[in-house]
Structure formats: C-alpha cells, structure tokens
C-alpha positions in Angstrom: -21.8 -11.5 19.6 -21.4 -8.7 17.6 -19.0 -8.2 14.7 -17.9 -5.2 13.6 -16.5 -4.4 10.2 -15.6 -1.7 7.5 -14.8 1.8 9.3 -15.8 1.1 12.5 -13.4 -1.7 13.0 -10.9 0.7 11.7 -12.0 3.3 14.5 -12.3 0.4 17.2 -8.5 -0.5 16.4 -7.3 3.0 16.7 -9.2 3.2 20.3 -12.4 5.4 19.0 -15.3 4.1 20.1 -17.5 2.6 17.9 -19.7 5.4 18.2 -16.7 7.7 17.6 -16.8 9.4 20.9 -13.5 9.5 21.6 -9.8 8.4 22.2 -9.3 6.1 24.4 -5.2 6.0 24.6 -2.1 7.4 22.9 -1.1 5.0 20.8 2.6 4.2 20.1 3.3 3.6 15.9 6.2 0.9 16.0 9.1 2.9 14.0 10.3 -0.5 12.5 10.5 0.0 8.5 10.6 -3.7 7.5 8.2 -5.0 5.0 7.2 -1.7 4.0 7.4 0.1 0.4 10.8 2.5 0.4 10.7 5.9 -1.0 12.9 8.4 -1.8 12.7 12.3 -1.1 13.8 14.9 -2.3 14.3 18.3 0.4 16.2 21.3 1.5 17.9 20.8 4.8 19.1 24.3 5.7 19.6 25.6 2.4 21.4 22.3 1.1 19.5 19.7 -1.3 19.7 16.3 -0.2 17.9 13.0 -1.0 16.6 10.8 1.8 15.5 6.7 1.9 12.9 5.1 4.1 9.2 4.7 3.8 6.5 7.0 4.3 5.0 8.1 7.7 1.7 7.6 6.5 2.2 4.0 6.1 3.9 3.6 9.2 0.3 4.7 10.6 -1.5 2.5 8.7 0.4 -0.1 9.7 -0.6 0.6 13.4 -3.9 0.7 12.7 -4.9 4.8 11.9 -7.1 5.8 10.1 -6.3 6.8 6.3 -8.0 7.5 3.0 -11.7 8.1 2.9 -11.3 7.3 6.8 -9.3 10.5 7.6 -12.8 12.7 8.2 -14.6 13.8 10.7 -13.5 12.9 14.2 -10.2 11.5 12.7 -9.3 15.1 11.5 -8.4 15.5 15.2 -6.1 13.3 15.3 -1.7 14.3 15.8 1.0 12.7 15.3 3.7 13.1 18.3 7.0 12.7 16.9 10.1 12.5 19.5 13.7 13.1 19.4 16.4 11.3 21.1 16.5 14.8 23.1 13.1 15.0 23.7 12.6 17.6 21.4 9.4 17.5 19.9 6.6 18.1 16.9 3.3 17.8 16.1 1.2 17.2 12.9 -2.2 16.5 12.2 -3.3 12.9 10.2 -4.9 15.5 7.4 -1.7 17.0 7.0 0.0 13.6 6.7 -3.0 12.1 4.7 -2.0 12.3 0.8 -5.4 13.1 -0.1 -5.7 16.2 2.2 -2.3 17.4 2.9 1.0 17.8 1.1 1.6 13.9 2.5 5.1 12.8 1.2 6.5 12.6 5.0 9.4 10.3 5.5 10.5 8.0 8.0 14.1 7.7 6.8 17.4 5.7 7.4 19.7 6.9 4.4 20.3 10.1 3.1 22.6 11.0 0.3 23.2 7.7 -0.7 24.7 6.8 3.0 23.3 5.0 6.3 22.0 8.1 8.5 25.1 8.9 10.7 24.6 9.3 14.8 24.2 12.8 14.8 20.9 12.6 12.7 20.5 9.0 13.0 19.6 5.8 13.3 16.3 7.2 11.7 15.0 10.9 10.9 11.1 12.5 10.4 11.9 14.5 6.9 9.0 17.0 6.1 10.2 17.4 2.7 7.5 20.3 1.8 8.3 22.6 3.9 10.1 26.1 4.1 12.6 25.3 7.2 13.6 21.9 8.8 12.3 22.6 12.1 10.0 19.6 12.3 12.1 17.2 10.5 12.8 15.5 13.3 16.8 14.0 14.2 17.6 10.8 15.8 13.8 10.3 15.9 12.9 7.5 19.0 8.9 8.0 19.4 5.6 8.8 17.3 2.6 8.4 19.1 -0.9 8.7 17.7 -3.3 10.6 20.0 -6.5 12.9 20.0 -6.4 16.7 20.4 -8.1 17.2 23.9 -10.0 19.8 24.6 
C-alpha cells in the first residue's frame, strides 16, 4: 500500500491527482463558521464605511481541504472560487488572489456588520472583498462557494 503525505496528500484531498493532472470535481467549501478564528474588516460598501465579523475565506478553504501557503503554486494557481448568492448571482476569484501571501487576501465570510447580526436583505452570511474599489463581488445572502479548476 502506498502512503502518501506532505503536498501530495494535500493535492489528493482537493481531487488533483497525485501527479497533479487535473481536477477531478467541484468541490463544495461547507460555509459553516464554527470553530474557526473571527475577524473583523474594515470596507467601503457604496461609499459608506462599515465594519464586518466572521472569519476569513481563506480558512474556510483550508478547512475543506485547498491548497494554501507554499501549496498555492503551480497547477493550484488555477484554481477559483465560485461564490453564490441566494439569487444566483455570481463571482469568481482565483486561490492567489485569496491566498495572503500572493494576493491582497483579507476576504471575509461574514455574519455581523456594524456591530449587528446581518439582516435578511444581506444576510444570514455575506462574501466582503474588503480591498476593493466597488462592492460588486461582495457577495449578499451568500448560499454556495465551490472550489473548482479553470477548464480549458
């Protein structure tokens, strides 16, 4: 039998194969916050400042197993992040843009903003992209991210 360990374990989880070449499925990052380090952001929504609550979209993908750190190279660099709204609207972002070590990282997975529960018109959770200029992939009443390869 053999074991595998290190990186390649870390690509097997995530559905590369060992000999990274390939995806072998979407995979759907459980959105449940529990048991994870909360942070707190500080962004623009439409010109207004606010401060949001929850825990960083990067370790909700570590959690379900994707690659991060060192690990976010090569084939991993085309990986995206799916994220879905209640309405089925819809953004993507690459793992190096979510990756703090490559990209501006500081994505949140929040449940509170402004000091309050997130109400149901943004709610119960919400994608905030705190870094950049508009708000159009900070992502309301957010029910989906799925982790997949860029196919060709």
């Amino acid at each position: 039998m053999m074991r595998t360990t290190g990186l390649g374990l870390l690509l097997a989880v995530c559905g590369f194969g060992l000999a990274g070449v390939g995806w072998a499925a979407p995979v759907s990052v459980p959105l449940g916050l529990e048991g994870l380090s909360r942070q707190r952001v500080e962004w623009r929504d439409h010109g207004a400042a606010r401060v949001c609550e929850g825990v960083l979209l990067g370790d909700l993908l570590a959690r379900a197993g994707a690659p991060v750190g060192e690990a976010v190279r090569g084939e991993a660099l085309s990986l995206v992040v799916v994220a879905e709204a209640a309405d089925g609207y819809r953004v993507v972002f690459s793992l190096g843009e979510i990756d703090a070590k490559l990209g501006a990282g500081g994505m949140l997975v929040a449940d509170r903003c402004d000091g309050a529960a997130l109400g149901a018109d943004e709610g119960p959770l919400r994608l905030v992209a705190p870094g950049e200029a508009r708000g159009a992939r900070s992502v309301r009443q957010l029910t989906a991210l799925t982790l997949r390869a860029v196919e060709d």
